[in-house]
C-alpha positions as a Python dict, from the first residue, in 0.01 Angstrom:
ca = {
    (1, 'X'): (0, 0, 0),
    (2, 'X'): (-53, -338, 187),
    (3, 'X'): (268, -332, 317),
    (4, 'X'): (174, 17, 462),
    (5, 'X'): (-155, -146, 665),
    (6, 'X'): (-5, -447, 762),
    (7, 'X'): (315, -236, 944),
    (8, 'X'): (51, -49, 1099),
    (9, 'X'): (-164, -312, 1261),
    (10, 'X'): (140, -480, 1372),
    (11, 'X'): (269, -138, 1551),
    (12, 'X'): (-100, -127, 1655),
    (13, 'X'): (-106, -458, 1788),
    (14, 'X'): (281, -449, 1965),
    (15, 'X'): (151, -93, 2136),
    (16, 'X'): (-153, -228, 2249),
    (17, 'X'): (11, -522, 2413),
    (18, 'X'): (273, -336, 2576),
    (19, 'X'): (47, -117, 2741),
    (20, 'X'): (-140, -413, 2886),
    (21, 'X'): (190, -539, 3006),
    (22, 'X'): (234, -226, 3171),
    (23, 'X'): (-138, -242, 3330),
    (24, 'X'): (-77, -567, 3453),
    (25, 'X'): (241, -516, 3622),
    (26, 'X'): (95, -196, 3784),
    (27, 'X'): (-200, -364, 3922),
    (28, 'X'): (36, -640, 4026),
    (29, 'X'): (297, -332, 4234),
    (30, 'X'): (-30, -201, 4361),
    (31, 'X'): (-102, -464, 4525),
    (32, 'X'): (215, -617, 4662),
    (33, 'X'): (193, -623, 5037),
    (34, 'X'): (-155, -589, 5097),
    (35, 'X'): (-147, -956, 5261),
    (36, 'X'): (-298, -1054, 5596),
    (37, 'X'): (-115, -1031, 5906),
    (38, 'X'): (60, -1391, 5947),
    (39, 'X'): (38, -1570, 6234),
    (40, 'X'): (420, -1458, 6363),
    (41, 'X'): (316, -1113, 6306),
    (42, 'X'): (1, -1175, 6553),
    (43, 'X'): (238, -1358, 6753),
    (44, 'X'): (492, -1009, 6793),
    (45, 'X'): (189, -828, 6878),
    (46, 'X'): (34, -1020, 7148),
    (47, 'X'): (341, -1052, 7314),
    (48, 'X'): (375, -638, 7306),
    (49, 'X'): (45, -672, 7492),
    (50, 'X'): (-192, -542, 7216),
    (51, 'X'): (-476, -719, 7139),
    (52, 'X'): (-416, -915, 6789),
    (53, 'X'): (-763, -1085, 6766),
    (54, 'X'): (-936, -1030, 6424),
    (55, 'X'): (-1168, -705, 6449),
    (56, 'X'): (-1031, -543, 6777),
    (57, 'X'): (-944, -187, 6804),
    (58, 'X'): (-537, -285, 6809),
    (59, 'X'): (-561, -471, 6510),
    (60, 'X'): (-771, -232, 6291),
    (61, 'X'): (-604, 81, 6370),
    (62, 'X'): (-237, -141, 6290),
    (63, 'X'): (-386, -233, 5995),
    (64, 'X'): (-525, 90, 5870),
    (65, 'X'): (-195, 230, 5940),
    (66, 'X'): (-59, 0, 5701),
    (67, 'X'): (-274, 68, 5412),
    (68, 'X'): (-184, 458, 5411),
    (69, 'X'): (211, 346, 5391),
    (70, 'X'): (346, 407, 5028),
    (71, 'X'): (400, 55, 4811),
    (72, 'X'): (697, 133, 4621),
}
């Protein structure tokens, strides 16, 4: 009989800590990509002639563009 409980709160305890692995690395593919533009970046699109400065209209629409793009 304690053999029984103790198989099942390890079982418990392995299934609860793979799905938190799981969580963690989902949160972590969710958010790969969603950096900053770096300065090269700027750099490529000042010299297309669009206006890179933080909060113009170039930059926001670029970078709203780039949050609708799929992750994986």
């Amino acid at each position: 009989m304690l053999d029984a409980v103790v198989g099942a709160v390890i079982a418990v305890t392995a299934t609860t800590a793979m799905l938190s692995a799981v969580q963690v690395t989902q949160s972590a593919f969710d958010q790969a990509g969603r950096s900053p533009l770096i300065e090269g970046e700027v750099e490529i699109l000042r010299g297309a002639g669009y206006d890179a400065n933080a909060g113009s209209e170039d930059r926001q629409v670029l970078e709203a563009d780039l949050r609708q793009l799929p992750v994986q």
